[in-house]
mmCIF file as gemmi writes it, N, C-alpha and C atoms, coordinates in Angstrom:
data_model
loop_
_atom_site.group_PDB
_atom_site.id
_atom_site.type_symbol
_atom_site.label_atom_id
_atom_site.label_alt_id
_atom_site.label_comp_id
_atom_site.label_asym_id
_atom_site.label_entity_id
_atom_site.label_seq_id
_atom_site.pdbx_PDB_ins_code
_atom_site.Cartn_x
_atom_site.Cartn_y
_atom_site.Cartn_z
_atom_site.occupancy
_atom_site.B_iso_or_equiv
_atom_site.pdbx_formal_charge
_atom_site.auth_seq_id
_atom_site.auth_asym_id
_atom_site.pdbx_PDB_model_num
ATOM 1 N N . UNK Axp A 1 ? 0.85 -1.185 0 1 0 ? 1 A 1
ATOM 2 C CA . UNK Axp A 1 ? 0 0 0 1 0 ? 1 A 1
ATOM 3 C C . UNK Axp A 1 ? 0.891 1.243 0 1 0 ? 1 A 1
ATOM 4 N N . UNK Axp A 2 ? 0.498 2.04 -0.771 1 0 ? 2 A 1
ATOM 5 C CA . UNK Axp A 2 ? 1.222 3.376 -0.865 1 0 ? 2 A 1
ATOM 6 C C . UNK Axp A 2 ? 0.804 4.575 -0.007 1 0 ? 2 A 1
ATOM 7 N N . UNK Axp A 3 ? 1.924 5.016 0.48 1 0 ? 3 A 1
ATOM 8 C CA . UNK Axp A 3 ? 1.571 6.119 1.593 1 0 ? 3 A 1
ATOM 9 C C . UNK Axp A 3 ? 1.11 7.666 1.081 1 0 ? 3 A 1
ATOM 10 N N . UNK Axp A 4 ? 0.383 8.476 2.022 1 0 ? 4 A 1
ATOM 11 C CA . UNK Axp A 4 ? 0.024 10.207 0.958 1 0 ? 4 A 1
ATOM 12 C C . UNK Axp A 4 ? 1.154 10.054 0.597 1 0 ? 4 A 1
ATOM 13 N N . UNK Axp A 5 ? 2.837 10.331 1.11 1 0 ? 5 A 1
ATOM 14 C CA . UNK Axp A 5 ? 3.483 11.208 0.615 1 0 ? 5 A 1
ATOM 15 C C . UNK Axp A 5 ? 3.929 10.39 -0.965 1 0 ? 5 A 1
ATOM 16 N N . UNK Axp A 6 ? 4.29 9.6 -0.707 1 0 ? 6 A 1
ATOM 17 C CA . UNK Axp A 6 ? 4.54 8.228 -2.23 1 0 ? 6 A 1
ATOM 18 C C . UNK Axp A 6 ? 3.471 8.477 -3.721 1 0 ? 6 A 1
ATOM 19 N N . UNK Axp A 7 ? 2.162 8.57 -3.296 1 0 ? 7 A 1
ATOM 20 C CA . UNK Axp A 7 ? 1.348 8.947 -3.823 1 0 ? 7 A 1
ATOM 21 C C . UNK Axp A 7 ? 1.395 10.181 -4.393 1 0 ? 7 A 1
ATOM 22 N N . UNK Axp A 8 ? 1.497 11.652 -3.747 1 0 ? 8 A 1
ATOM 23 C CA . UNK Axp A 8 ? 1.729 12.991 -4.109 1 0 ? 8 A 1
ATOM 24 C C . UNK Axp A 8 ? 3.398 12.943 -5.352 1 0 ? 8 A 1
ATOM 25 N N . UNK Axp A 9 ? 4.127 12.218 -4.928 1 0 ? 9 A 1
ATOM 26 C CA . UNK Axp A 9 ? 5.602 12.32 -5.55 1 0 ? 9 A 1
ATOM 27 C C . UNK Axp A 9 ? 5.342 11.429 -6.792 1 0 ? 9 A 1
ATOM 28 N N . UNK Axp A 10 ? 4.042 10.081 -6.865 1 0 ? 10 A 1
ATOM 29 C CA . UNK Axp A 10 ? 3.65 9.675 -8.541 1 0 ? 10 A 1
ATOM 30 C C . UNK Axp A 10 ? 2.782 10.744 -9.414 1 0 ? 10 A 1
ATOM 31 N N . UNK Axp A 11 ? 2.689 11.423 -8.004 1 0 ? 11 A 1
ATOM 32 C CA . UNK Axp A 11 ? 1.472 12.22 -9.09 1 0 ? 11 A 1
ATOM 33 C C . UNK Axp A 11 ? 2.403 13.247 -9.572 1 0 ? 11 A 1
ATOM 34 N N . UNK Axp A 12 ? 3.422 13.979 -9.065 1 0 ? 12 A 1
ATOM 35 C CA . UNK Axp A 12 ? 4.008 15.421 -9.646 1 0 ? 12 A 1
ATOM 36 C C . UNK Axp A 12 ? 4.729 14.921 -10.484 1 0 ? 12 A 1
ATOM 37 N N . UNK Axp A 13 ? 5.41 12.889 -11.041 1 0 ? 13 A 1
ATOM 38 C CA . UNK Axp A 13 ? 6.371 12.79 -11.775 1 0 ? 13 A 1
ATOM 39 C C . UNK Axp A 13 ? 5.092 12.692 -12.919 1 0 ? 13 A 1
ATOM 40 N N . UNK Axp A 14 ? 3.961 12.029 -13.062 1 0 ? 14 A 1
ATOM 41 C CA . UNK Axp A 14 ? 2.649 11.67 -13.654 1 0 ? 14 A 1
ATOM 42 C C . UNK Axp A 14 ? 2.522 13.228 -14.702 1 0 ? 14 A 1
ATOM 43 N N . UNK Axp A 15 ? 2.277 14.328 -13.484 1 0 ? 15 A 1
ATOM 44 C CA . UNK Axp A 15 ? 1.881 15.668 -14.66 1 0 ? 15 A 1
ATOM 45 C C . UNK Axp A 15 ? 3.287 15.796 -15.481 1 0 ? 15 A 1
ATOM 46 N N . UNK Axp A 16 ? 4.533 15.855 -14.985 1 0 ? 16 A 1
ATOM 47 C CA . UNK Axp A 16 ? 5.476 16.263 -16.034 1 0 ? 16 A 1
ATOM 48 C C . UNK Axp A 16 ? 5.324 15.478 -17.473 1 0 ? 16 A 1
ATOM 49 N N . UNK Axp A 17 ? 5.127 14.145 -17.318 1 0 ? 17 A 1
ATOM 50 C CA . UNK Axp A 17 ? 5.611 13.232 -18.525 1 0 ? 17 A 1
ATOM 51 C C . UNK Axp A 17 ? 4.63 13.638 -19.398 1 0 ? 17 A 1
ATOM 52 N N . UNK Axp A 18 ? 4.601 14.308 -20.621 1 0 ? 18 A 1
ATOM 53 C CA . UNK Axp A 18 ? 3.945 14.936 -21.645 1 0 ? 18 A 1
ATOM 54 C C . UNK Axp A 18 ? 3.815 13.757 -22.234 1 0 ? 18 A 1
ATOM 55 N N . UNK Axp A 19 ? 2.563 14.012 -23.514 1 0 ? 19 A 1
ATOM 56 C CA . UNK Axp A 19 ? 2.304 12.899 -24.676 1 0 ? 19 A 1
ATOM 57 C C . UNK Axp A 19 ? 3.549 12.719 -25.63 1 0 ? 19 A 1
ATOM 58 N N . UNK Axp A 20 ? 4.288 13.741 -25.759 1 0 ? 20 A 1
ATOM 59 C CA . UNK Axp A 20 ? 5.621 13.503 -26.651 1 0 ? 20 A 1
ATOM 60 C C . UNK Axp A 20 ? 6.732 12.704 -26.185 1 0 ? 20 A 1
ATOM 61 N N . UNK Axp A 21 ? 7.125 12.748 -24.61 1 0 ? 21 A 1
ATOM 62 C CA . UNK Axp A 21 ? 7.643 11.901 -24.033 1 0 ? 21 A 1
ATOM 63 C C . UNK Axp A 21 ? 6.956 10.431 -24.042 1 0 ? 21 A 1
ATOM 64 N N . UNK Axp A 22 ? 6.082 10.292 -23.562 1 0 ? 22 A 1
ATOM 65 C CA . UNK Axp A 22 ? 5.373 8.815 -24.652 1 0 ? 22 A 1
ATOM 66 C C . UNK Axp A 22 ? 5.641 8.597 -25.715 1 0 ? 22 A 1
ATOM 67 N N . UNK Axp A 23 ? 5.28 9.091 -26.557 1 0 ? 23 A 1
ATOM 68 C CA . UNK Axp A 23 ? 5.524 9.284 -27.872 1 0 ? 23 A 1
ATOM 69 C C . UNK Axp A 23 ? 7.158 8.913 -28.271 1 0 ? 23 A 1
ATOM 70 N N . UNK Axp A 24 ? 8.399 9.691 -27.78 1 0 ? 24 A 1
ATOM 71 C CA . UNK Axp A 24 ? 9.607 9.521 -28.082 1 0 ? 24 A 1
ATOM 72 C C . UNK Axp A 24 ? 10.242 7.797 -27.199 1 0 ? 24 A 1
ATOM 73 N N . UNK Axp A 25 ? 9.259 7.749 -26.302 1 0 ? 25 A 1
ATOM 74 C CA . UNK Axp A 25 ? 9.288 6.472 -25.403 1 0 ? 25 A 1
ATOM 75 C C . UNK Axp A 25 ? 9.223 4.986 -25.988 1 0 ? 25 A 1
ATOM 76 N N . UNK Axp A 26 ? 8.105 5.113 -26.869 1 0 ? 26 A 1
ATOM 77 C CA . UNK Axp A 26 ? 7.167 4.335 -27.582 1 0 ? 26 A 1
ATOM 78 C C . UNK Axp A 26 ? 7.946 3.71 -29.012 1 0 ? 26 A 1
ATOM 79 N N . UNK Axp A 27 ? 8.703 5.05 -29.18 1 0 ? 27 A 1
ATOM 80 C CA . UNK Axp A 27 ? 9.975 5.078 -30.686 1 0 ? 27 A 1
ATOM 81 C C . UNK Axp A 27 ? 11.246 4.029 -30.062 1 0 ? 27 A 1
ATOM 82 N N . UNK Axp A 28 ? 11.291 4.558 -28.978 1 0 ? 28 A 1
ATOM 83 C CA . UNK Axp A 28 ? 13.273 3.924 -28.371 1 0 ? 28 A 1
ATOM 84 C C . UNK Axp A 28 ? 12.596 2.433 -28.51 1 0 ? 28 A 1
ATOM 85 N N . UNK Axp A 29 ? 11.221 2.02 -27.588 1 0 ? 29 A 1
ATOM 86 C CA . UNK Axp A 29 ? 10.676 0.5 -27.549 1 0 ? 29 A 1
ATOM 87 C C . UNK Axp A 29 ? 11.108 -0.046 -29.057 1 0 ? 29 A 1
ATOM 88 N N . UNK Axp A 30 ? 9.985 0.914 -29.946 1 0 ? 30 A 1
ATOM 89 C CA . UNK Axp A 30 ? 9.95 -0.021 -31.197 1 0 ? 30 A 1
ATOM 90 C C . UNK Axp A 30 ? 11.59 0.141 -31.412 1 0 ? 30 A 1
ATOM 91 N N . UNK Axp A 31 ? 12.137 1 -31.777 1 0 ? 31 A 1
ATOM 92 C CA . UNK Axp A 31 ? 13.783 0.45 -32.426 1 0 ? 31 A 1
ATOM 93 C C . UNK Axp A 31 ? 14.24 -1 -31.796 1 0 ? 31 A 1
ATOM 94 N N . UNK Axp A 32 ? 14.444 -0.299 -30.538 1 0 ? 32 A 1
ATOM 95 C CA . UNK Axp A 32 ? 15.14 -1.638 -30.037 1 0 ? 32 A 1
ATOM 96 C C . UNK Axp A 32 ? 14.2 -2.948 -30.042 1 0 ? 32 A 1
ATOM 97 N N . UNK Axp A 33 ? 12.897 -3.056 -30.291 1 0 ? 33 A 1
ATOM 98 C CA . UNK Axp A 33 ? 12.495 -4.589 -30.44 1 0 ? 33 A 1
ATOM 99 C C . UNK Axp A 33 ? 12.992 -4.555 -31.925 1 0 ? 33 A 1
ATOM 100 N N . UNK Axp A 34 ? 12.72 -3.739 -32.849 1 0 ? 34 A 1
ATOM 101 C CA . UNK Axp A 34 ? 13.491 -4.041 -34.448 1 0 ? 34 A 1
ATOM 102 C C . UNK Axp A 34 ? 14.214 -4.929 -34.317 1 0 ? 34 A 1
ATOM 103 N N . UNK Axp A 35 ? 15.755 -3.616 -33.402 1 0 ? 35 A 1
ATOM 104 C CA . UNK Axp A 35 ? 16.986 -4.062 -33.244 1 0 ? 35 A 1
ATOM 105 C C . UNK Axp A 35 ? 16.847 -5.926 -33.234 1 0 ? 35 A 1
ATOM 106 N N . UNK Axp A 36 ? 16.482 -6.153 -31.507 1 0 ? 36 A 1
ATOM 107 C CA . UNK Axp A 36 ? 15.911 -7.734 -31.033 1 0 ? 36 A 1
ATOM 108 C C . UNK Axp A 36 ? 15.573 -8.714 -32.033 1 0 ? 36 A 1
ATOM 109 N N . UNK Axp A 37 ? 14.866 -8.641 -33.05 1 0 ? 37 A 1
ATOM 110 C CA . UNK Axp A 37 ? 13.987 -9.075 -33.881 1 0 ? 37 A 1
ATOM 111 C C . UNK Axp A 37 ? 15.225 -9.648 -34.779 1 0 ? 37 A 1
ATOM 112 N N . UNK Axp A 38 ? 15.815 -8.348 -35.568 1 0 ? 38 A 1
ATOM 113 C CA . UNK Axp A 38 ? 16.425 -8.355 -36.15 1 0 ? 38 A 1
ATOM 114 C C . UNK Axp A 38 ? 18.039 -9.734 -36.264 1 0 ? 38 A 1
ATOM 115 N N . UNK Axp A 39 ? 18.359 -9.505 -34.55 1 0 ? 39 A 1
ATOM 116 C CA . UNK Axp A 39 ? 19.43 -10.634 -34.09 1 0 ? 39 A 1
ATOM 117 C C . UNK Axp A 39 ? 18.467 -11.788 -34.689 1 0 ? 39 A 1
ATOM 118 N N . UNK Axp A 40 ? 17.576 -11.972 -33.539 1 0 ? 40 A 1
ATOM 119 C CA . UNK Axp A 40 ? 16.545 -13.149 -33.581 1 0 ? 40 A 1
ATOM 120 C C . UNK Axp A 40 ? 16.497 -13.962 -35.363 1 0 ? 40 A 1
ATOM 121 N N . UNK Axp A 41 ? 16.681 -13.029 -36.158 1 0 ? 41 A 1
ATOM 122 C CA . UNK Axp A 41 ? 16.103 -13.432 -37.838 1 0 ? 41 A 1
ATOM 123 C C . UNK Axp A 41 ? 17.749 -13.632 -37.97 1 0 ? 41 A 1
ATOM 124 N N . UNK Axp A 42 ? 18.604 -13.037 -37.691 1 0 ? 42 A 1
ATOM 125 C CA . UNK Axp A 42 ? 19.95 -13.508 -38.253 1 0 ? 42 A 1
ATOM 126 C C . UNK Axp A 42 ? 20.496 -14.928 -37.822 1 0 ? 42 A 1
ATOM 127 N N . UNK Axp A 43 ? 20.285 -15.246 -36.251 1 0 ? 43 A 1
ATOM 128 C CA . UNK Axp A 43 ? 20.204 -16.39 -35.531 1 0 ? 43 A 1
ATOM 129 C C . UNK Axp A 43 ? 19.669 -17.278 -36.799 1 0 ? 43 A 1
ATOM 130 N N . UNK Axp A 44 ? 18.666 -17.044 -36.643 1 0 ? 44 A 1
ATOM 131 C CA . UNK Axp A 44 ? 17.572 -17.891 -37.093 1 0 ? 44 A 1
ATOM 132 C C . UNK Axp A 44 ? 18.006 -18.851 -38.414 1 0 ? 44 A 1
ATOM 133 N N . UNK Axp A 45 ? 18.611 -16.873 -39.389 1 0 ? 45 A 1
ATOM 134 C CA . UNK Axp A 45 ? 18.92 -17.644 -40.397 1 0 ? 45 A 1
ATOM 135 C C . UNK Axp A 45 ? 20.449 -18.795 -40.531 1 0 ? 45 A 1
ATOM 136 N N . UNK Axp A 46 ? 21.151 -18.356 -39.485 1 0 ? 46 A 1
ATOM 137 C CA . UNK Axp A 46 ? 22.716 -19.072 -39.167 1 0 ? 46 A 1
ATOM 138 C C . UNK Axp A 46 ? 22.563 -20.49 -39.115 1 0 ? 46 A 1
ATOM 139 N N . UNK Axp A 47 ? 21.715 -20.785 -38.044 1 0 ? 47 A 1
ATOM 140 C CA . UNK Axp A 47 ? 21.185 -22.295 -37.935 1 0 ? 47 A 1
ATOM 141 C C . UNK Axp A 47 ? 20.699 -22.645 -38.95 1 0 ? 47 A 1
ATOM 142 N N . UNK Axp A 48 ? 19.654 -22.459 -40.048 1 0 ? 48 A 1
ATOM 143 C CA . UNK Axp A 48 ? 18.794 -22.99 -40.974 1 0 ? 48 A 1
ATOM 144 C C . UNK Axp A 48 ? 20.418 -23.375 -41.543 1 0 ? 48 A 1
ATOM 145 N N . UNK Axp A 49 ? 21.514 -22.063 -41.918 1 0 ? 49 A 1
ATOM 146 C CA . UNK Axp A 49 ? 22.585 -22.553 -43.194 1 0 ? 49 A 1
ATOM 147 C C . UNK Axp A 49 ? 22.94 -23.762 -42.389 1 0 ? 49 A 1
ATOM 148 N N . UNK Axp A 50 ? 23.192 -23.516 -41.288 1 0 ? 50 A 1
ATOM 149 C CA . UNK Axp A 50 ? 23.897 -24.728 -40.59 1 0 ? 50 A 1
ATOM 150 C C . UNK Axp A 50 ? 23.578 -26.322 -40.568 1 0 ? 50 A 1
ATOM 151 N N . UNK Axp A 51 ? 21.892 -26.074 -40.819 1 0 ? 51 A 1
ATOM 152 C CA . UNK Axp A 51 ? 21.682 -27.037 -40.963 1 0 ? 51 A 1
ATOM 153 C C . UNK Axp A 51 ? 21.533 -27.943 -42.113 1 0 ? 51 A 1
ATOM 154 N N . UNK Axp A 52 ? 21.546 -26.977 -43.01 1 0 ? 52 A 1
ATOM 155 C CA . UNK Axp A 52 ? 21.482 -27.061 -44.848 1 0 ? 52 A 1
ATOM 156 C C . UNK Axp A 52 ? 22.933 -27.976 -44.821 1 0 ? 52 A 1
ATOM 157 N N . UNK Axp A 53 ? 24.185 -27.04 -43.934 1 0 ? 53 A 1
ATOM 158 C CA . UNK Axp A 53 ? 25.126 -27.82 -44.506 1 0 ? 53 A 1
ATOM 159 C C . UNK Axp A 53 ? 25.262 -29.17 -44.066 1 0 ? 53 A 1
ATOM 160 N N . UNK Axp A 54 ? 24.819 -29.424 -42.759 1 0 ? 54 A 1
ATOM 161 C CA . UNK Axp A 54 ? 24.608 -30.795 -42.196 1 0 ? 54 A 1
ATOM 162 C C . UNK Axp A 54 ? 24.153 -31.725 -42.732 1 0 ? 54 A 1
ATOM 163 N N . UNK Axp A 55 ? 23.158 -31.433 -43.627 1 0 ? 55 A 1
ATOM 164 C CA . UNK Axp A 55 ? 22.118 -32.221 -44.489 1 0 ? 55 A 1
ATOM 165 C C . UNK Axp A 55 ? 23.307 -32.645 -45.978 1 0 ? 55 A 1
ATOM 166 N N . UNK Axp A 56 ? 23.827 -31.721 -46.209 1 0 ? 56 A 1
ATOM 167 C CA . UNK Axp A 56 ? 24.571 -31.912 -47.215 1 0 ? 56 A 1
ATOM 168 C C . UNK Axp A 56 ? 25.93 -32.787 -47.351 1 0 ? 56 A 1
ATOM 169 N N . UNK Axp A 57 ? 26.266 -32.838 -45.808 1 0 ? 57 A 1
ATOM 170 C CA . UNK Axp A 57 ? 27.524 -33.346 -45.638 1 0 ? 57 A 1
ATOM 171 C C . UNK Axp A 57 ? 27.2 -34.902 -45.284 1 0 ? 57 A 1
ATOM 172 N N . UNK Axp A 58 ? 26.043 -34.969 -44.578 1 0 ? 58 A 1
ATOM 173 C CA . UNK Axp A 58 ? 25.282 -36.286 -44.316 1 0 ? 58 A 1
ATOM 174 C C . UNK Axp A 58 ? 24.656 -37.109 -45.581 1 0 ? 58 A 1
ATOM 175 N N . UNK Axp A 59 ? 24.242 -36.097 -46.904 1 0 ? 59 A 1
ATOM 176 C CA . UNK Axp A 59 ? 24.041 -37.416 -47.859 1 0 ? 59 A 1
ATOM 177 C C . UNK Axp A 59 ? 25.425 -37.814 -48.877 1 0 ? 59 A 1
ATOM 178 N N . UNK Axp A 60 ? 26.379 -36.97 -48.909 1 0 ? 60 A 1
ATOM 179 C CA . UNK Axp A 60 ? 27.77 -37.006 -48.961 1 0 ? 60 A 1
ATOM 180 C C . UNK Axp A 60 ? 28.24 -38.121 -48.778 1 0 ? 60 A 1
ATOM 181 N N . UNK Axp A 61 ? 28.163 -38.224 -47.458 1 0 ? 61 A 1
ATOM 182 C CA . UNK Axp A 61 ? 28.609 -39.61 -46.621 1 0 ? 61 A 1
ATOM 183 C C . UNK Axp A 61 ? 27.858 -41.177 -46.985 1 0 ? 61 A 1
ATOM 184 N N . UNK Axp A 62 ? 26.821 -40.385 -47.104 1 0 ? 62 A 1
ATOM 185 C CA . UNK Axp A 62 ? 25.964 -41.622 -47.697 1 0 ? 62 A 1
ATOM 186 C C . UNK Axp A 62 ? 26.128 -42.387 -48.965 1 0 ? 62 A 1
ATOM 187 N N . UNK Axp A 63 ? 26.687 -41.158 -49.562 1 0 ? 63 A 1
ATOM 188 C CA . UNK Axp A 63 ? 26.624 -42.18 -51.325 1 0 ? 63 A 1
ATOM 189 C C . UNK Axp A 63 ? 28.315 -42.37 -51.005 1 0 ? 63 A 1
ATOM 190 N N . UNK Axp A 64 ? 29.025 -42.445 -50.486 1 0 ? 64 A 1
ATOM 191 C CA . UNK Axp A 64 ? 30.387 -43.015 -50.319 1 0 ? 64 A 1
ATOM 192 C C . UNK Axp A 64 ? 30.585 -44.827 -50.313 1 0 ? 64 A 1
């Protein structure tokens, strides 16, 4: 439970934060999930080659 004074000190940080500060808030989120995303799809694609070559080296072996 939050005390008056805790309460009075969310509320005076509450009026400063303007809609543009949201707004510029909302921008840093989306980049950096891009950014995130972005690793995530490179990962993604590293393993698939990786596994392409596995596949390749495994029927290799096979017709030997």
């Amino acid at each position: 439970m939050y005390n008056n004074q805790e309460i009075q000190y969310y509320l005076k940080i509450s009026k400063k934060i303007t809609c543009n500060d949201l707004f510029n808030i909302s921008c840093f989120i989306i980049i950096y999930l891009n950014e995130y995303f972005e690793q995530i799809t490179n990962i993604i694609r590293y393993l698939d080659n990786q596994g392409g070559q596995l596949k390749s080296s495994l029927s290799k072996q096979k017709l030997k």
